[in-house]
C-alpha positions as CSV (number, residue, x, y, z in Angstrom):
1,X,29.6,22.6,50.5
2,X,28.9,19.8,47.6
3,X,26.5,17.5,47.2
4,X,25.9,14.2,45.5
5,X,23.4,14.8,42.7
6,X,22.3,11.4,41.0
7,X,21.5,11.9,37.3
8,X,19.3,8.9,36.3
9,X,19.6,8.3,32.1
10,X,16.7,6.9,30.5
11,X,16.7,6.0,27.0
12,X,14.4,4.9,24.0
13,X,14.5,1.3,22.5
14,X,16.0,3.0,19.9
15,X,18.5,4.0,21.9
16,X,19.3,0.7,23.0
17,X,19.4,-0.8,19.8
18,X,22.4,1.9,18.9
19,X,24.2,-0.2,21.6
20,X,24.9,-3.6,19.3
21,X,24.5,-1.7,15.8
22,X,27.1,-2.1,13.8
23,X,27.1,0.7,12.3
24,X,25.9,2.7,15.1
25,X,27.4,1.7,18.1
26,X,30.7,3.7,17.2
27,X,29.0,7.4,17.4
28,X,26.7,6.1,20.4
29,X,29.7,4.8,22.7
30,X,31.9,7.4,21.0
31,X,29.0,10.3,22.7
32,X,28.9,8.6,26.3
33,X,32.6,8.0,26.8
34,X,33.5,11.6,26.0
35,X,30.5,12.6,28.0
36,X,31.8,10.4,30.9
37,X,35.3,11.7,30.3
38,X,34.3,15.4,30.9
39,X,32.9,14.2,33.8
40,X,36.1,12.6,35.0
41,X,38.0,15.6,34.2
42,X,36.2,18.3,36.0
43,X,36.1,15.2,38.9
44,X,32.7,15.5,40.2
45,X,31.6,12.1,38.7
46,X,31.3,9.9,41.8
47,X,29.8,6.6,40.9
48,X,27.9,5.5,38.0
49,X,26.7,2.3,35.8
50,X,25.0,1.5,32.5
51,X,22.1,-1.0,32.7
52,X,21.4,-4.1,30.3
53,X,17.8,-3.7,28.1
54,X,14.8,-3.4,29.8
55,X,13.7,-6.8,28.9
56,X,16.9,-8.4,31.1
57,X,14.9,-6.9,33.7
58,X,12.7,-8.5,36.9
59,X,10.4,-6.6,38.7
60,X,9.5,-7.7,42.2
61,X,6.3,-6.6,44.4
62,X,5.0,-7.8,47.7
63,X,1.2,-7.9,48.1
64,X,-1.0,-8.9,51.2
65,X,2.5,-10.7,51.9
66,X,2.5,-12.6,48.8
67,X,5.7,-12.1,46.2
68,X,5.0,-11.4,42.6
69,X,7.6,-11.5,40.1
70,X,7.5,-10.1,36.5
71,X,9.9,-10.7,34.4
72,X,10.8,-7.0,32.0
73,X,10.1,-3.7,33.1
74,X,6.9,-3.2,35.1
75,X,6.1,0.3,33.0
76,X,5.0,0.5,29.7
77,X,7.1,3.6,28.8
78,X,8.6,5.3,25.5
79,X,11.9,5.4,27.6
80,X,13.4,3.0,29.9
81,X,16.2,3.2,33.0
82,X,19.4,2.8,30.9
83,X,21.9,4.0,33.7
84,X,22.7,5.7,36.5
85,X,25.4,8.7,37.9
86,X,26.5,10.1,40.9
87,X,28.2,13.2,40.9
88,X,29.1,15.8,43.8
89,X,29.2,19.4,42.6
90,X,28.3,22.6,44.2
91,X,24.3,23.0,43.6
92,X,21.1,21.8,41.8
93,X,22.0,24.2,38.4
94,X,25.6,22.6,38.4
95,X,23.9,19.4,38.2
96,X,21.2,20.2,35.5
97,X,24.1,21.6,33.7
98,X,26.1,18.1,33.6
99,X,22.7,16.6,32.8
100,X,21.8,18.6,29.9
101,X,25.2,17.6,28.4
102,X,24.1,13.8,29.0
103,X,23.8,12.2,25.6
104,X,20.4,10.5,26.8
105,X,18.7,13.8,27.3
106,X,19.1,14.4,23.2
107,X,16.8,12.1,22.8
108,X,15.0,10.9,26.0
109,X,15.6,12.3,29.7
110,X,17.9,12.5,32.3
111,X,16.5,12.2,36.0
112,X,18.1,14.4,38.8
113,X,17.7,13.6,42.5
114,X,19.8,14.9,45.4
115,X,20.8,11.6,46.8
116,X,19.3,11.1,50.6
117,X,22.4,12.0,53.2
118,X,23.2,9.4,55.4
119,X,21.2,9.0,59.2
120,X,22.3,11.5,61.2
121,X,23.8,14.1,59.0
122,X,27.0,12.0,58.7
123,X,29.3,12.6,55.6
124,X,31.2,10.1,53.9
């Protein structure tokens, strides 16, 4: 039986800046699409997203029933959320293995949670 493993990809600002720079952005992209497309080709990627910078971010808390907002990430980290995938394989070392080859764990970390099963037991 499978399960849905979600690898959580953080990344430095460095990182980030790789995104936009013109002469880096060809080898970064260039890393995560054939990444991505080994993941599409052994079909156990199920879902999955890249995130703006940190500083597009808004982090939201409710206190004694009063909303505070801050705008940019709430944690002052080396490494912020930069995306997020879902994949279904057979067990916890197939998914380390698929996040060791994650371009983001060269140089920061990838994140893996077995992602909660629905109420009930019910599969989708």
């Amino acid at each position: 039986m499978s399960m849905h493993y979600m690898l959580l990809m953080t990344e430095t600002a460095d990182d980030f800046a790789k995104r936009t720079h013109p002469e880096e952005a060809g080898a970064y992209w260039g890393a995560w699409n054939a990444y991505i497309g080994a993941l599409q080709q052994a079909g156990v990627i199920v879902k999955g997203d890249g995130l703006q910078r940190p500083e597009t971010a808004t982090t939201v808390r409710v206190r004694a029933g009063e909303r505070h907002v801050q705008d940019g990430p709430f944690a002052d980290t080396k490494e912020q959320l930069a995306g997020y995938l879902v994949i279904e394989v057979e067990d916890l070392d197939a998914a380390l293995a698929w996040a060791a080859r994650s371009p983001a764990a060269a140089s920061a970390s990838v994140e893996v949670r077995p992602v909660l099963p629905p109420p009930g037991g019910a599969t989708a």
